[in-house]
C-alpha angles and dihedrals in degrees: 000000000000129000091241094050098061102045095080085057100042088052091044086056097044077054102046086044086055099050096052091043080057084051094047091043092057100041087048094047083043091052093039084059100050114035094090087066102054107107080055096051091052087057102049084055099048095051092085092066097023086057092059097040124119121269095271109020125122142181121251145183133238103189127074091231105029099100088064099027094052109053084045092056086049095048091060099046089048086047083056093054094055099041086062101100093050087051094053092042087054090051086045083052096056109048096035091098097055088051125090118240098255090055094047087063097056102030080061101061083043093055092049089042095051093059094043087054091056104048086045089053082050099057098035086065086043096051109024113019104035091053088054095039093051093045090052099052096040092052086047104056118109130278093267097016105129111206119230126151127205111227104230086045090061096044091057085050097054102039093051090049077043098062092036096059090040088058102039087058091055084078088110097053093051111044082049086056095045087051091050102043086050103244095125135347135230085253091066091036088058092051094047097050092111088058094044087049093060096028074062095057102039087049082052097045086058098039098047137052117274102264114101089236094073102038097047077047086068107027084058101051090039091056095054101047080054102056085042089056079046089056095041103045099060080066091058106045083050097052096051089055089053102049086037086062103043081049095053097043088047084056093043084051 
């Protein structure tokens, strides 16, 4: 392999070095702020299901270290949330040189949705579906079940309903990538709604705990965020013919 042939890797790689050292360097300020607070933080995530225990009830831990190690684990993966705008900025950041101007100009709106979407799909599980599920599970337990949590337990439960619920609200993200990359079109989307409807319900019926309440909480939300990547990507898609074709007639001049 020639010289010439590997600088443009070697360069692709010092910049691609750099951009995840920028990632590490704000989740570790973010943690460095907050770690002083996360015992706090624990709290304030623990309320949901704290609020519908039994009088009397209290959560406990099983494990020597887990009062310290706990609220520290939970620190950094709430250091990584919030990082997540300066992550996607710094892949934004990388591949916006191999992108055309006119896909520079849409990539960007979806970058700063995205992570919008997320943090929406966050605090809807916080406010509306914790408090349900709780109470569910808490009305539920045996006649003589005390009910007792272990904390570690509980933080692996709610991140994991967390990340569910973040996801599940980037629909819209990813059916407007799938238009514009060509691999469907809103055409298709629109006749398939009775699929996507129950292809809701049945992603809500895995990712929720088994009442109606909080499945029907997630199918709902997910259907119509569908049918809004449905609306906006046939702008999109719009849009790219349109800047393809003045592209194409500027090269032609």
């Amino acid at each position: 392999m020639a010289v010439e042939d590997t600088q443009p890797l070697i360069s692709h790689l010092i910049e691609l070095r750099k951009r995840l050292l920028n990632c590490i360097i704000a989740v570790l300020v973010i943690f460095l702020c907050l770690i002083y607070f996360s015992n706090d933080i624990y709290q304030m995530v623990a309320a949901p299901l704290i609020e519908k225990m039994p009088s009397g009830a209290s959560m406990i831990a099983t494990d020597v270290a887990s009062p310290f190690l706990t609220p520290i684990k939970l620190t950094v993966i709430v250091s990584i949330f919030l990082a997540v705008p300066v992550i996607l900025y710094q892949i934004w950041a990388f591949v916006a040189p191999a992108l055309y101007r006119h896909e520079r100009r849409l990539v960007m709106p979806l970058l700063f949705s995205s992570s919008f979407l997320f943090y929406l799909g966050m605090a809807f599980a916080y406010f509306i579906v914790f408090p349900l599920a709780f109470g569910f599970f808490a009305k539920t337990a045996p006649q003589g079940v005390q009910i007792a949590t272990d904390i570690n337990n509980y933080l692996d439960f709610v991140m994991t309903l967390f990340m569910a619920f973040g996801v599940s609200f980037e629909v819209p993200i990813a059916i407007i990538l799938l238009c514009w990359t060509g691999v469907t079109t809103p055409e298709d989307l629109k006749a398939k709604r009775p699929y996507v409807l129950v292809g809701a319900f049945v992603v809500g019926m895995l990712l929720t705990p088994p009442d109606i309440f909080s499945q029907t909480l997630l199918a709902v939300p997910m259907y119509c965020l569908f049918e809004v990547g449905v609306l906006v990507s046939r702008f999109y898609v719009g849009q790219k013919r349109g800047d393809e074709e003045e592209e194409q007639d500027t090269e032609s001049q």
